[in-house]
C-alpha positions as CSV (number, residue, x, y, z in Angstrom):
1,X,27.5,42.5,-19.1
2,X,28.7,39.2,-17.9
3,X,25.8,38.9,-15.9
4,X,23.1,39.7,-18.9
5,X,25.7,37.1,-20.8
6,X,25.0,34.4,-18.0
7,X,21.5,35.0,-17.4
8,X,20.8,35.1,-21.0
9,X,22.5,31.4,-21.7
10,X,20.2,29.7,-19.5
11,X,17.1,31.0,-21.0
12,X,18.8,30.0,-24.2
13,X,19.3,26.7,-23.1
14,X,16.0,26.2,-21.4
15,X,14.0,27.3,-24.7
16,X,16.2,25.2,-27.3
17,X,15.6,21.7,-25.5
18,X,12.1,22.6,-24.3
19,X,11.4,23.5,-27.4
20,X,13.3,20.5,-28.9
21,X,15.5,22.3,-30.9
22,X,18.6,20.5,-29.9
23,X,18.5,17.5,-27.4
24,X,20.2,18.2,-23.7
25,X,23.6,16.5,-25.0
26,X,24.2,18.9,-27.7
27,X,22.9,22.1,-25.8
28,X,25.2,21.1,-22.9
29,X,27.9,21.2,-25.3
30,X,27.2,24.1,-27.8
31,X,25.5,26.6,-25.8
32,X,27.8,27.2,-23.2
33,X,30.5,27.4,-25.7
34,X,28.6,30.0,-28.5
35,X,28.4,32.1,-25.2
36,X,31.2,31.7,-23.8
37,X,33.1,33.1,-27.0
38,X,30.3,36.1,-27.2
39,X,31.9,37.0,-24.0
40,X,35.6,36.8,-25.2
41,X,36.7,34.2,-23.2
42,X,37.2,31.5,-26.9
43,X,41.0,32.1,-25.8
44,X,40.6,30.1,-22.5
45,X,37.7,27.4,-23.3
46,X,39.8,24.4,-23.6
47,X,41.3,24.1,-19.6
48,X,37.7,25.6,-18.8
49,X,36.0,22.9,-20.0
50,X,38.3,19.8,-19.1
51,X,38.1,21.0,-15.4
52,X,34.1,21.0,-15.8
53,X,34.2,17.8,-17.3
54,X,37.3,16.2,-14.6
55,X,35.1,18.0,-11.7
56,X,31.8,15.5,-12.6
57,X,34.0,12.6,-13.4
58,X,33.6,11.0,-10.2
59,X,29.8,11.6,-10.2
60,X,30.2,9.7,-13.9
61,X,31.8,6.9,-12.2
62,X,29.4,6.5,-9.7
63,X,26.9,6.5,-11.6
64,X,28.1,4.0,-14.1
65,X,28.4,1.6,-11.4
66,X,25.1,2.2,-9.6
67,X,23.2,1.7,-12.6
68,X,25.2,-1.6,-13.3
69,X,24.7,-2.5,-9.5
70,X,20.9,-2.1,-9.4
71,X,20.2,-3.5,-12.5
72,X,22.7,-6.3,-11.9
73,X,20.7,-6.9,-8.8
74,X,16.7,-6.3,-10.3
75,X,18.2,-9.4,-13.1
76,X,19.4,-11.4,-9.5
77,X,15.6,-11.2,-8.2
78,X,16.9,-8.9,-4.8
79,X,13.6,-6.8,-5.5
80,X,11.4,-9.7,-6.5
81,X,9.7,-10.2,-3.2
82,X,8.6,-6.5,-2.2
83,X,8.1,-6.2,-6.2
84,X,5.1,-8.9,-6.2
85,X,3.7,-7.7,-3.3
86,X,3.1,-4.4,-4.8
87,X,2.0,-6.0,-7.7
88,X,-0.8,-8.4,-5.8
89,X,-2.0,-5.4,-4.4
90,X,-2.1,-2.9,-6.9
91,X,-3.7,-5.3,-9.4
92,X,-5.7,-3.7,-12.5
93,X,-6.5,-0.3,-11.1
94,X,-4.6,2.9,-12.7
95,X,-5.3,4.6,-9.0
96,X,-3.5,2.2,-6.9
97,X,-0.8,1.5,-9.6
98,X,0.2,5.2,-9.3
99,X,-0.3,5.0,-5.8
100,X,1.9,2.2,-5.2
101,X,4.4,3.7,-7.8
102,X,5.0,6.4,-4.8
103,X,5.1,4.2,-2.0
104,X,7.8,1.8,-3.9
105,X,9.7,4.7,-4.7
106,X,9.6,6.2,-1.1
107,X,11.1,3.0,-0.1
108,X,13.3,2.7,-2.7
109,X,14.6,5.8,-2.2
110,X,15.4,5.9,1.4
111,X,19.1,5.1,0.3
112,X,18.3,8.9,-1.4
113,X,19.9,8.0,-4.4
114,X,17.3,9.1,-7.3
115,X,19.4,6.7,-10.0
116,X,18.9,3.7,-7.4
117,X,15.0,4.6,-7.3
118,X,14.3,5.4,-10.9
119,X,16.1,2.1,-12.2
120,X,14.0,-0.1,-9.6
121,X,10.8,1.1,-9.8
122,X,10.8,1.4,-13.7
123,X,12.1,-2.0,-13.6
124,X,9.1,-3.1,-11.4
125,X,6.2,-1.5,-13.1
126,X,6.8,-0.3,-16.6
127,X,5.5,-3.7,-17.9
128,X,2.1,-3.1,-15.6
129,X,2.3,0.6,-17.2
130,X,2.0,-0.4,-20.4
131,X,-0.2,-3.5,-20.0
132,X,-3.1,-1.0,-18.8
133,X,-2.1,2.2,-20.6
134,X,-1.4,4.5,-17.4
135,X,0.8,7.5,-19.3
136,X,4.6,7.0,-18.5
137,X,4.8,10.6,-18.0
138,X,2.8,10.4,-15.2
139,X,5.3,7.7,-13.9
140,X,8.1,10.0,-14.4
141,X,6.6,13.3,-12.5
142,X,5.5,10.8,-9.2
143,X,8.9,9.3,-9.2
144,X,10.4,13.0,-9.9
145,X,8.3,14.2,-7.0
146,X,8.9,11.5,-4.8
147,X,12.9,11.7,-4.9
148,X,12.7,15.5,-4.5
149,X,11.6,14.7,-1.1
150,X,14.0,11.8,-0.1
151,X,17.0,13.6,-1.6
152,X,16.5,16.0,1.4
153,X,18.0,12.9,3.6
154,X,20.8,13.5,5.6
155,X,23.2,11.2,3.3
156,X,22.0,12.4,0.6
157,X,24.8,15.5,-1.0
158,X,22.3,18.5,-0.4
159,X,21.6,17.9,3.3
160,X,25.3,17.4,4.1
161,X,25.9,20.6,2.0
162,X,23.5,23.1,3.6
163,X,24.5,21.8,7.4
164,X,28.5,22.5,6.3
165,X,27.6,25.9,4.8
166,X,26.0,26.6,8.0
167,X,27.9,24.7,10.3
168,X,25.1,23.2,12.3
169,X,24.9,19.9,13.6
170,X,23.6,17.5,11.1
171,X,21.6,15.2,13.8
172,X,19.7,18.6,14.7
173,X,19.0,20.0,11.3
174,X,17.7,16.5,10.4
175,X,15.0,16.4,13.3
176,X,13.9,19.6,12.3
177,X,13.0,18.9,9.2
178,X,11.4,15.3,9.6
179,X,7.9,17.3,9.8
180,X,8.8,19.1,6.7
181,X,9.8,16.1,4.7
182,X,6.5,13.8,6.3
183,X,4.1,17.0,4.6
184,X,6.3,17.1,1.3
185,X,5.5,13.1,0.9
186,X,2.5,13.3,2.2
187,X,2.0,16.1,-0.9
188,X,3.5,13.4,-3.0
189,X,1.1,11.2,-2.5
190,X,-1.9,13.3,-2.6
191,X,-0.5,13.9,-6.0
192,X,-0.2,10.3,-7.2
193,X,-3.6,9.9,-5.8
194,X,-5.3,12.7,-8.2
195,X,-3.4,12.0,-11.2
196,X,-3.9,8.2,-10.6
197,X,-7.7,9.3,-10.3
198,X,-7.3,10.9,-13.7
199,X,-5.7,7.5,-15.3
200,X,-8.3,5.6,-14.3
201,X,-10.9,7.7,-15.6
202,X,-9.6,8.1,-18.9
203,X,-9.0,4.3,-18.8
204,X,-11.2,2.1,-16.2
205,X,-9.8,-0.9,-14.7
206,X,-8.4,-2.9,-16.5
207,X,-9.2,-6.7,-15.5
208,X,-5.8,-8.9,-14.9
209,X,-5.6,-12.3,-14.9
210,X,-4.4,-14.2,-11.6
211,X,-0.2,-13.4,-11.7
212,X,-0.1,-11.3,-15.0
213,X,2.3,-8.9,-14.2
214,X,4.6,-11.1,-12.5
215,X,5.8,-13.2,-15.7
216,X,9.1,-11.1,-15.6
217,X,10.1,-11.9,-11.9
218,X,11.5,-15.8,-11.3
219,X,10.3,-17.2,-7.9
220,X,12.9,-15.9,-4.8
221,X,12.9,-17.9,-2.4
222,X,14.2,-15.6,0.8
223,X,16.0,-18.8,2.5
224,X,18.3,-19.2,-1.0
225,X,21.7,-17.9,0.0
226,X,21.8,-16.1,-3.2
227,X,19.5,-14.0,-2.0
228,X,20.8,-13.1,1.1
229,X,24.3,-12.7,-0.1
230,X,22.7,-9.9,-2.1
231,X,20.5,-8.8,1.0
232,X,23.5,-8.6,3.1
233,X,25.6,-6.8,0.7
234,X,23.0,-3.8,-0.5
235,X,22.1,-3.3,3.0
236,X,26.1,-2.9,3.6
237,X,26.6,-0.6,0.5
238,X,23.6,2.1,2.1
239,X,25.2,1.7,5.3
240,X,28.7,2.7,4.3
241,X,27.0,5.4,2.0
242,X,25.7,6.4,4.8
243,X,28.6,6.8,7.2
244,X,30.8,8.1,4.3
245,X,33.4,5.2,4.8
246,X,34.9,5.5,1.4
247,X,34.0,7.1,-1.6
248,X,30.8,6.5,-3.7
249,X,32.5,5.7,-7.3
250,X,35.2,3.3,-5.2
251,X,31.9,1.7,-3.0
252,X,29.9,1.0,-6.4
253,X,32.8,0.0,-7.9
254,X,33.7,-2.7,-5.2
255,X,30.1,-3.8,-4.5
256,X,29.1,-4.5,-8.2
257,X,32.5,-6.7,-8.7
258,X,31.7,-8.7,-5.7
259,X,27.8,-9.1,-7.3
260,X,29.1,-9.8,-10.5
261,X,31.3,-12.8,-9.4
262,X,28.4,-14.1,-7.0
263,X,25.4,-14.1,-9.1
264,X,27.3,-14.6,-12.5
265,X,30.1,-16.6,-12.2
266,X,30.6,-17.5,-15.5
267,X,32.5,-15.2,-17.9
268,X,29.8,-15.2,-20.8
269,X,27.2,-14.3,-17.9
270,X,29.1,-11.3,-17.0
271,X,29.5,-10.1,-20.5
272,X,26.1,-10.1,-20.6
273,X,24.6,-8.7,-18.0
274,X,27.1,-5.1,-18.8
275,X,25.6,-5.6,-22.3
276,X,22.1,-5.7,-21.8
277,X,22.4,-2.3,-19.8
278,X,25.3,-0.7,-21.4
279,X,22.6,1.6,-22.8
280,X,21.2,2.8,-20.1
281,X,24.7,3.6,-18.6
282,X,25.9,5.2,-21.9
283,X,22.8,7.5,-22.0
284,X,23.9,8.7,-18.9
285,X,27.4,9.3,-18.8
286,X,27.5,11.0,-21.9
287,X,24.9,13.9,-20.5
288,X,27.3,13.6,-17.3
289,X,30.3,14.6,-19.0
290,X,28.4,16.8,-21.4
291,X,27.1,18.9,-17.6
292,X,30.9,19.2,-17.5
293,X,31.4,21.5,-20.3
294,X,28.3,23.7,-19.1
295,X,29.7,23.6,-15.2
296,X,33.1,24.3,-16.3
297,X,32.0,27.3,-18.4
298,X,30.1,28.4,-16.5
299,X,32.5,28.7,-13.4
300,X,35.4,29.3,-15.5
301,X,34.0,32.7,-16.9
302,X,33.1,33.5,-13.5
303,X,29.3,33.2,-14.6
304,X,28.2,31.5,-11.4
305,X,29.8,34.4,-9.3
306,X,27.9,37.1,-11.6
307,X,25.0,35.3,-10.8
308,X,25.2,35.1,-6.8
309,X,26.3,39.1,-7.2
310,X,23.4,40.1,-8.8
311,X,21.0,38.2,-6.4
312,X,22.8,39.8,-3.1
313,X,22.7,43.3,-5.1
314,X,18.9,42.9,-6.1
315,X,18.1,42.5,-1.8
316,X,16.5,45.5,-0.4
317,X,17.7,46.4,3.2
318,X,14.3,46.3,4.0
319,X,14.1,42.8,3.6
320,X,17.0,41.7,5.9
321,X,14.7,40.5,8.4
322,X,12.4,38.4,6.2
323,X,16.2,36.9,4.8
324,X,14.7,33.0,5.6
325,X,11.6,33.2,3.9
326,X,13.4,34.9,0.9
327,X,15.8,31.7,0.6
328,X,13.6,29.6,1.0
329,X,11.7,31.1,-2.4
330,X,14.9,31.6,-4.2
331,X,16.1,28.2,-3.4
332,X,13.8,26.9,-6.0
333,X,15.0,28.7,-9.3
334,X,18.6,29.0,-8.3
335,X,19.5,25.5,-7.2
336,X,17.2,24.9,-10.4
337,X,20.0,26.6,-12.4
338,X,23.2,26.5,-10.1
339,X,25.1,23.3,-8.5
340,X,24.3,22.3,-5.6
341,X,27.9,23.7,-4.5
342,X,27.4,26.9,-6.3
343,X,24.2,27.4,-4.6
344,X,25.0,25.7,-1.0
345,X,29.0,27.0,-0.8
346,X,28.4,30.2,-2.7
347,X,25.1,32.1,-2.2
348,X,24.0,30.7,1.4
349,X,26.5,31.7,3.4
350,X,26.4,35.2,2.0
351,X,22.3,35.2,2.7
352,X,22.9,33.9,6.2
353,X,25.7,36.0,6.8
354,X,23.0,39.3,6.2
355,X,20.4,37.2,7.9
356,X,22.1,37.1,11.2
357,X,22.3,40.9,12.0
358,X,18.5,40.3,12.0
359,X,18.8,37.3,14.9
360,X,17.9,34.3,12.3
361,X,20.0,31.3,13.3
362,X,21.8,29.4,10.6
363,X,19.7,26.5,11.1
364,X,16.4,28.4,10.0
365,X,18.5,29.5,6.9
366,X,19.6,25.9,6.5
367,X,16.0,24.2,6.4
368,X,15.0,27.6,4.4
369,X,17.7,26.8,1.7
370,X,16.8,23.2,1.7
371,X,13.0,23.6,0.4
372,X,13.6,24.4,-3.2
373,X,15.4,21.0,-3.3
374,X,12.3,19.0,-5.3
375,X,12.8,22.0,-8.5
376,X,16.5,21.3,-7.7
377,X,15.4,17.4,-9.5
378,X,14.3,18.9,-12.5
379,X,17.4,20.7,-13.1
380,X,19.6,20.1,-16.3
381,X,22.5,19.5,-14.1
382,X,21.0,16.6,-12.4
383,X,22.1,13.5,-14.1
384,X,19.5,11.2,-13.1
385,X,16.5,13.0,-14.6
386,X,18.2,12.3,-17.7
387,X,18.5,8.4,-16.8
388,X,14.7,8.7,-15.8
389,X,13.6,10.3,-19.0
390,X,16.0,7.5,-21.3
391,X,14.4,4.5,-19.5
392,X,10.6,5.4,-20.0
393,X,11.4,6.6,-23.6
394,X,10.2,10.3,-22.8
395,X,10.8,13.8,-24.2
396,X,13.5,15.3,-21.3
397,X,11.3,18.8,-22.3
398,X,8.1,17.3,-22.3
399,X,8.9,16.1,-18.7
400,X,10.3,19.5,-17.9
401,X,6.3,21.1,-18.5
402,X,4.9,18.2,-16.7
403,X,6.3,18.1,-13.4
404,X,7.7,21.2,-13.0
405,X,4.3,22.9,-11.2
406,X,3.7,19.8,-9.3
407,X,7.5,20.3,-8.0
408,X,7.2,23.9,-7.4
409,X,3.7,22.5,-4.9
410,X,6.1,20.4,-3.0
411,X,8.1,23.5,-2.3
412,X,5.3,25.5,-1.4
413,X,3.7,22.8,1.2
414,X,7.3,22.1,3.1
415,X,7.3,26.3,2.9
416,X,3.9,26.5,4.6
417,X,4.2,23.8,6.9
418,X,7.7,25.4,8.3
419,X,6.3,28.6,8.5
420,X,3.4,26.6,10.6
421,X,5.6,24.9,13.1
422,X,7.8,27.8,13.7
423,X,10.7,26.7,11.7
424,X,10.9,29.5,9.4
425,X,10.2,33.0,10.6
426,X,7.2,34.9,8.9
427,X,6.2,37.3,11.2
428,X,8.4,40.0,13.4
């Protein structure tokens, strides 16, 4: 029952803010809660729910400060210089403005952080988005795309995840999947290609004058120590992401203090730079700690574990051997509907542990459990969606039906090109 309960909810949720019947904060909220008391557990809701909501708290943190850090640093002119580049080249034309809407947020998002990416890139081209009329939804499923790619780095959480589950080495798991990640972007861009295609049929080119475009970025002179302070200091920041020195929250925290005092000494400054973006951060944090009732109910009714039962009971015996290629497909709607942790922590290891009577190494079940990771994006427990949606002024269910068949294509491409290269077994 509890697992008809669990499986049930989800649909439920799906449909009501799909089918805009209650926006993502108040089915976060509600839904898991009319459910959890159909199952009997009403007595037990309240610690249920504050662990939820304590477990995301960091994530919260962190991402109150990145947003504050990028944007503090996109006002401070950091991004100017690669910005106007883009800008020159992409001038008028729908096709390359899509285009270069992937390659920015390929670069962007080598850090793998999809907040970072999302708050850059929108920063950069929205204005050229609405000057020519390119659909912002388009920007959104590109951007959606292109992170659901880089978020398979190895700093980024679901990398680190899947090579702890299967304790591989992370150095080796990485250069086995480089090919993979190369054909998911190279998907990526095929995809901003045709749908850039599309724009500019629908709208032509649209003819710029010399520098429109541009009004909203000051001249940044790369010699101004300004500049480089803020160089020196994001550079730092990814690299102590990177190397897991200290904790994300306490690394945002520090780096946009430092920032602050640099770029906006003054007290009135300050005050305003936190108030001009206090939205975007509130829009946020509120669907963070709303995930936090869901996840806590979720694993507090033991949900999640009915789930990850009913998966290992529904596997024939048969299919043992073909254990990779099964996680690799069920990778997509589960991490789609499960933490990362749930998925990663919970369900893998139990796969792999089935897998290995058949001889398949835990690093072909690691890059197997890793291609769903671009449906992973779209899922409601994935903060930054939610931050992407609130800063082009989307519908978060509109964007769901957008992107989510151009997401499952990534999949399927990394899926096909493993299989290719020998990285996931097909054939016995």
């Amino acid at each position: 029952m509890l697992t008809i309960l669990s499986y049930t909810m989800i649909v439920c949720f799906m449909y009501l803010i799909m089918s805009k019947r209650l926006s993502p904060l108040v089915a976060l909220i509600l839904v898991p809660i009319v459910f959890a008391c159909l199952g009997g557990f009403a007595n037990g809701l309240g610690p249920m729910m504050l662990n939820g909501v304590k477990m995301l708290a960091p994530t919260g943190i962190m991402l109150t400060f990145a947003i504050l850090y990028f944007c503090m640093m996109t006002d401070a002119g950091l991004f100017n210089p690669l910005i106007k580049v883009i800008l020159k080249i992409v001038k008028g034309d729908p096709q390359r403005i899509v285009l270069g809407t992937a390659v920015l947020g390929t670069c962007v998002g080598l850090d793998g952080d999809g907040a970072t990416t999302y708050i850059i890139t929108t920063a950069a081209l929205l204005p050229l988005y609405r000057r020519t009329g390119i659909s912002l939804q388009v920007m959104a499923t590109v951007l959606l795309l292109t992170i659901g790619v880089m978020n398979i780095l190895p700093w980024a959480g679901p990398f680190s995840r899947a090579a702890s589950a299967m304790h591989v080495d992370i150095t080796d798991l990485f250069i086995e999947m480089i090919p993979i990640m190369v054909a998911g972007l190279a998907w990526v861009w095929f995809v901003a290609f045709y749908l850039g295609r599309a724009e500019r049929s629908r709208l032509g080119t649209i003819s710029l004058e010399d520098g429109e475009g541009l009004e909203n970025f000051v001249e940044q002179r790369l010699s101004d120590w300004r500049f480089l302070f803020n160089a020196v200091l994001t550079i730092t920041l990814i690299a102590l992401m990177m190397l897991n020195v200290m904790p994300l929250p306490i690394l945002f925290m520090v780096a946009f203090a430092l920032g602050l005092v640099v770029n906006f000494p003054s007290m009135k400054a300050q005050k305003d730079v936190i108030g001009t973006h206090a939205a975007n951060v509130l829009a946020v944090t509120l669907l963070i700690f709303a995930a936090g009732i869901f996840v806590g109910i979720m694993s507090g009714t033991g949900m999640v574990q009915a789930i990850s039962e009913s998966l290992v009971a529904v596997i024939p015996e048969a299919a043992g051997r073909y254990m990779s290629t099964f996680t690799a497909f069920i990778s997509m709607p589960f991490t789609y509907v499960l933490t990362n942790d749930a998925f990663y922590f919970g369900i893998l290891p139990i796969l792999a542990e089935t897998a290995n009577h058949y001889g398949l190494t835990p690093q072909e079940m690691a890059i197997a459990s890793l291609i769903g990771q671009p449906v992973h994006l779209l899922s409601p427990l994935v903060a930054s969606t939610y931050l992407l949606c609130g800063l082009l002024n989307i519908d978060y269910g509109d964007n769901q039906r957008a992107s989510i068949g151009w997401s499952v294509g990534t999949c399927l491409i990394m899926f096909v090109v493993a299989v290719a290269l020998g990285k996931i077994s097909l054939i016995y």
